[in-house]
PLY file of the C-alpha trace (Angstrom):
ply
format ascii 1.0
element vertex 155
property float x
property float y
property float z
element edge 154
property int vertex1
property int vertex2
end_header
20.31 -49.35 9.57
16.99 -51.39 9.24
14.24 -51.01 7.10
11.86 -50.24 10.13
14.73 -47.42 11.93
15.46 -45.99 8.21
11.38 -45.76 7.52
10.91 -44.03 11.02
13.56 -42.04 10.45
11.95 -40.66 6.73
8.93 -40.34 8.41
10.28 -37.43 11.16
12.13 -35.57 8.58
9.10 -35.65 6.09
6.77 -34.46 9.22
9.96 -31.74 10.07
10.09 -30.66 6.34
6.00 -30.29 6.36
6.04 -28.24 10.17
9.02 -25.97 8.44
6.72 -25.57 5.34
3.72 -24.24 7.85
5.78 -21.62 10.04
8.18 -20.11 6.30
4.59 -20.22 4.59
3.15 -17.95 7.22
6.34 -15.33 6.60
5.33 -15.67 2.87
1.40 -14.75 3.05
2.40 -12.21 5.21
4.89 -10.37 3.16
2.66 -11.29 0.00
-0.84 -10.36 1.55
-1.83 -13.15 1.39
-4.73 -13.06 3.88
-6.38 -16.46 3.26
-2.61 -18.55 3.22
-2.16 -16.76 6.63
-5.40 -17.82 7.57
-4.84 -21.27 6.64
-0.97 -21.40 8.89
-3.28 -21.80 11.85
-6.29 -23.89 13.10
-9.74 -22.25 14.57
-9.01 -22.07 17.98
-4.98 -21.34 17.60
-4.24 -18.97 20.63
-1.42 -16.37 19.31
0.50 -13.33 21.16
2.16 -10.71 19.15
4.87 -8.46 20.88
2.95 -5.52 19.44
1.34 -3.89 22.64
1.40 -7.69 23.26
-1.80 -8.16 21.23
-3.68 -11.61 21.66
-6.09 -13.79 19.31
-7.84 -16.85 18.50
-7.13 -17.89 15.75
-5.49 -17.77 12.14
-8.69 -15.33 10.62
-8.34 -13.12 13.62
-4.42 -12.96 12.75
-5.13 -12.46 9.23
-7.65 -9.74 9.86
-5.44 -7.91 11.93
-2.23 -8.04 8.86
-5.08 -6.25 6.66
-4.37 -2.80 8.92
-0.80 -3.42 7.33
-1.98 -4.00 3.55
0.15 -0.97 2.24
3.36 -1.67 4.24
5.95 -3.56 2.65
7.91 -6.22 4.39
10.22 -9.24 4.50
10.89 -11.88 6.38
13.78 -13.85 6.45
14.89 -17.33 8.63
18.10 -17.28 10.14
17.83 -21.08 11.90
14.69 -23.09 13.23
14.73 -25.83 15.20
11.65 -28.19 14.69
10.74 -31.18 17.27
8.03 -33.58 16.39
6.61 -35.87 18.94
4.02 -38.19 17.19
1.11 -35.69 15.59
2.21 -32.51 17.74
5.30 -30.86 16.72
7.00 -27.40 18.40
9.32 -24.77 16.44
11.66 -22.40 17.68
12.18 -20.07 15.01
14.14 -16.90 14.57
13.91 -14.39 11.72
14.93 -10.95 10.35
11.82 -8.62 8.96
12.93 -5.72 7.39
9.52 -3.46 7.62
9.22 0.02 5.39
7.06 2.27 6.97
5.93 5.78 5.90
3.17 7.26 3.58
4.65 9.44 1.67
8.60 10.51 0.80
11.27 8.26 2.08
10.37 6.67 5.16
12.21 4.97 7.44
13.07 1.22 7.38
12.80 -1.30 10.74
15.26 -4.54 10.86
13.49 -6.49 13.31
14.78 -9.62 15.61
12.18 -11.48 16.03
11.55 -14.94 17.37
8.67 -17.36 16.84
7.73 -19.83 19.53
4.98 -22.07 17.79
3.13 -25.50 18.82
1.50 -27.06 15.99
-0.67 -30.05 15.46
-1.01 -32.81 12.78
-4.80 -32.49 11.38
-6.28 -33.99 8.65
-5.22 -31.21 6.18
-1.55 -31.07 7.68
0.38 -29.41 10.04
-1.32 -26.69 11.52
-0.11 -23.78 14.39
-2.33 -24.54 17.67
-0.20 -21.95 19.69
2.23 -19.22 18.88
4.74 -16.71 20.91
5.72 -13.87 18.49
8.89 -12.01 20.69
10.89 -8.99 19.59
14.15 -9.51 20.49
15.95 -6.41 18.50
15.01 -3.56 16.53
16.96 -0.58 14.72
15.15 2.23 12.83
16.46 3.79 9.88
15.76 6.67 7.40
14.72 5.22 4.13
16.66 6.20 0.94
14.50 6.81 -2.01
14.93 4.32 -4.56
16.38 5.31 -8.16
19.14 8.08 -6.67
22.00 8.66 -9.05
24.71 7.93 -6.78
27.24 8.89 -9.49
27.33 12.48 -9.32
0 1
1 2
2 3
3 4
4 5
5 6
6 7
7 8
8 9
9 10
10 11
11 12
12 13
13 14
14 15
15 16
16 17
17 18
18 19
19 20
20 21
21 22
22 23
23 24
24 25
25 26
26 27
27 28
28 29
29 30
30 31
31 32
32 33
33 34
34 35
35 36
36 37
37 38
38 39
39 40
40 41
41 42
42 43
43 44
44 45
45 46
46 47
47 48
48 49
49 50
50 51
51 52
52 53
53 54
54 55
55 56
56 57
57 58
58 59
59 60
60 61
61 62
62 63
63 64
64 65
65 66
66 67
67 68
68 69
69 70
70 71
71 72
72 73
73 74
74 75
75 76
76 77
77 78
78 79
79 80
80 81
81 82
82 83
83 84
84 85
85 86
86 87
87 88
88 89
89 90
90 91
91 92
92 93
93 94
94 95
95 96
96 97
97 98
98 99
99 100
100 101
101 102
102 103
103 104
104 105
105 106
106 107
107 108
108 109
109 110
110 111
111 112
112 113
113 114
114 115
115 116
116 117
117 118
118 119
119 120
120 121
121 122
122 123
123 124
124 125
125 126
126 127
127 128
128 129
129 130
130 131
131 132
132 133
133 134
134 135
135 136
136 137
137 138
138 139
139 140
140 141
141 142
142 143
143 144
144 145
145 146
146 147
147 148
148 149
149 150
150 151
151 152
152 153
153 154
């Protein structure tokens, strides 16, 4: 391989690395409430659709406002694969994850494994990757009741 082939070649895995960096460090502000770092997956004028009613915004501050309704509702998020395509400074990901959401206010609960995919287009700005356009699709769900934590299963 030649110099110029292997530097190309660095440069699209160092811009797939940084895209992949962008769309796990949005799962991590959001199941760290982290408002600001969810803010900051997304430029301005970023249009996004959540599968939830399907809501719709502009932007990542609109996003992030909207994940403070959730403050007190533990999740996480977990990739299964991604698959990243950069094309000079714009870049898509097809990403799927599990979210494992606990949701009740008082006693036990009940706990939501969620399929969910994550159709983003992102652009190279001057401070990095950035998400210009995201799809957020359920694709499964189950419900289930919530064991409290610290039962002594031994008698």
């Amino acid at each position: 391989m030649k110099g110029t082939d292997m530097t190309n070649r660095m440069d699209q895995m160092i811009d797939e690395f940084e895209v992949r960096r962008v769309v796990e460090g949005y799962m991590h502000a959001v199941d760290s409430n982290d408002y600001g770092g969810i803010a900051a997956c997304f430029m301005e004028d970023a249009a996004l659709t959540y599968a939830m009613d399907p809501f719709k915004f502009i932007g990542g501050k609109a996003v992030a406002d909207w994940m403070r309704s959730f403050d007190e509702i533990p999740t996480t998020h977990t990739v299964s694969n991604c698959r990243i395509v950069v094309d000079g400074d714009t870049a898509s990901s097809d990403m799927f994850a599990t979210a494992v959401i606990v949701i009740g206010e008082s006693g036990p609960g009940s706990i939501q494994t969620v399929g969910v995919r994550y159709t983003d287009d992102l652009q190279r700005t001057a401070a990095g990757w950035k998400i210009s356009k995201r799809t957020h699709a359920i694709i499964w769900q189950i419900n289930n009741e919530a064991v409290p934590v610290g039962l002594d299963v031994e008698s």
